[in-house]
ROKOLPA-369726 format. One record per residue (C-alpha): residue number from 1; residue in one letter; x, y, z. Coordinates in steps of 0.25 Angstrom, whole numbers, plus 5000, padded with zeros to 4 digits. Layout:
<r NUM, A, <X, Y, Z>>;
...
***
This chain:
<r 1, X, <5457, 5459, 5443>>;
<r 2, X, <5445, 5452, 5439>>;
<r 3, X, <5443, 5446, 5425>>;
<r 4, X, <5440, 5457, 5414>>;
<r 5, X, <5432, 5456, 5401>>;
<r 6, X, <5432, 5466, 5391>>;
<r 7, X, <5418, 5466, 5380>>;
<r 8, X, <5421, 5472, 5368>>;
<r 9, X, <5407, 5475, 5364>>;
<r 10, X, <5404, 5477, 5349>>;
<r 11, X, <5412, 5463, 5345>>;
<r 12, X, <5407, 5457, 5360>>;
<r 13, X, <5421, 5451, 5365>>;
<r 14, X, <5425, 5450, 5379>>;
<r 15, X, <5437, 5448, 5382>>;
<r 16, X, <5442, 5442, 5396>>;
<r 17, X, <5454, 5447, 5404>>;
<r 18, X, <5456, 5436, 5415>>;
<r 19, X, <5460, 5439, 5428>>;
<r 20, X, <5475, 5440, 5430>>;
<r 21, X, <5486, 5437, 5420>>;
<r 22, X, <5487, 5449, 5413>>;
<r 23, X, <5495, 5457, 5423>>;
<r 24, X, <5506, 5465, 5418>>;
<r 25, X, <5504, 5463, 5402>>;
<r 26, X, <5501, 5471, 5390>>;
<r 27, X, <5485, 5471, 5388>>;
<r 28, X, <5487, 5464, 5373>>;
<r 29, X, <5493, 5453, 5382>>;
<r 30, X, <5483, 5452, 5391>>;
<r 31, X, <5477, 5437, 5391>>;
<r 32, X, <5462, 5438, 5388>>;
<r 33, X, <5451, 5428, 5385>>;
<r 34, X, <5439, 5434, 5374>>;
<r 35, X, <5427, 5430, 5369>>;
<r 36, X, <5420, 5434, 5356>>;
<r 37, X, <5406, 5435, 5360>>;
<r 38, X, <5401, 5439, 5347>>;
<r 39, X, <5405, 5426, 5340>>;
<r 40, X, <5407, 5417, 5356>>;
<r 41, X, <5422, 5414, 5352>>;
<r 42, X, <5431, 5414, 5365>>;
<r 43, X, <5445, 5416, 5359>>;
<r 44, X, <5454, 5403, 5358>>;
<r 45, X, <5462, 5399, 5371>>;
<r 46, X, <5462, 5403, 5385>>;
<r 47, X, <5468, 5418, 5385>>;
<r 48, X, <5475, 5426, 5373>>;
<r 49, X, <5479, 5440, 5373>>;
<r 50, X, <5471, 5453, 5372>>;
<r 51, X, <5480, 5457, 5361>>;
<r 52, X, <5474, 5444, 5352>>;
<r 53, X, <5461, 5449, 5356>>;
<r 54, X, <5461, 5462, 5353>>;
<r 55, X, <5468, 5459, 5339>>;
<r 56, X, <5457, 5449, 5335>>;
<r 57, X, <5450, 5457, 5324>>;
<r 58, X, <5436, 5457, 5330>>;
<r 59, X, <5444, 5467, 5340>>;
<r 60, X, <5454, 5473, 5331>>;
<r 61, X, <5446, 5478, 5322>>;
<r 62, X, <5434, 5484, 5328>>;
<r 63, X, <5437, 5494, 5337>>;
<r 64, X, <5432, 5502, 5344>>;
<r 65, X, <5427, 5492, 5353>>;
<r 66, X, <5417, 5495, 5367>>;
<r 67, X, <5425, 5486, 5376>>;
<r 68, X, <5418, 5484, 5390>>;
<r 69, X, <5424, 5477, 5403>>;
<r 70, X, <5418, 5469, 5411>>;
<r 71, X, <5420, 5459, 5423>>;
<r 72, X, <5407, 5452, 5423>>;
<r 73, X, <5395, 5449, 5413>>;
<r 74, X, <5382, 5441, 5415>>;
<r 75, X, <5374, 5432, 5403>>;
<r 76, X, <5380, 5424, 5391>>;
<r 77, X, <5378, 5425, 5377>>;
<r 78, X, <5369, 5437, 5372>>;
<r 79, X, <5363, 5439, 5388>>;
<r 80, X, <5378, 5441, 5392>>;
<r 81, X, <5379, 5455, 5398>>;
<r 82, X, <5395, 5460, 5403>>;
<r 83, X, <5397, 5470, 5416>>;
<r 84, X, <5403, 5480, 5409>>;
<r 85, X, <5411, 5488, 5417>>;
<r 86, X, <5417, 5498, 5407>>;
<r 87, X, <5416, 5501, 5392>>;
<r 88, X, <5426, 5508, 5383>>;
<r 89, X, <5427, 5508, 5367>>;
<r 90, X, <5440, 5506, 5365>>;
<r 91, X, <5445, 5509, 5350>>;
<r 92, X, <5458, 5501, 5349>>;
<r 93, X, <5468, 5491, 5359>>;
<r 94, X, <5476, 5504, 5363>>;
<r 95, X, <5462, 5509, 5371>>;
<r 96, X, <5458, 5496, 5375>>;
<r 97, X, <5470, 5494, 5383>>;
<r 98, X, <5468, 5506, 5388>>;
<r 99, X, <5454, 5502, 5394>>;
<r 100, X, <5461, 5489, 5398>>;
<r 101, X, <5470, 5498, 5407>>;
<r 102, X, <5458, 5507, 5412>>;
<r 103, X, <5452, 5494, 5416>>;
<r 104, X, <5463, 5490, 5425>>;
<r 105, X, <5466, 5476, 5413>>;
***
């Protein structure tokens, strides 16, 4: 599989699935990397779980989100544009999870 990132537009965060290591778990255990790309914060430590992610009030409490994934993007800062590759708005973690699944995550 390759590396995955999900944008949730309105709040502008990414969030990085990597490669492999995830295999065989629960979603809110899946190991991710995210960055805030409203405020340029990466999140503390190599890898945490979606579950802390998706619980960090920026998330929690403004659904519904437009989360599009992506494999590739091109530009930084403002000139940073992302492939997406599909779009859903999902309006809480039970239909996220399912778009998780339909993505093949």
């Amino acid at each position: 599989m390759t590396a995955a990132k999900l944008h949730f537009r309105e709040i502008n965060l990414v969030i990085y699935f990597p490669e492999t290591g995830n295999e065989g778990r629960e979603f809110e255990k899946y190991g991710v990397a995210y960055r805030d790309r409203k405020i340029g914060v990466t999140q503390p430590g190599p890898r945490i779980n979606l579950h802390d992610v998706l619980n960090e009030k920026t998330v929690s409490e403004n659904y519904p989100h437009t989360v599009s994934y992506f494999l590739d993007s091109a530009g930084k800062g403002e000139a940073w544009a992302p492939n997406y590759l599909k779009t859903r708005v999902v309006k809480n973690k039970t239909e996220l999870f399912g778009f998780l699944s339909e993505l093949g995550l």
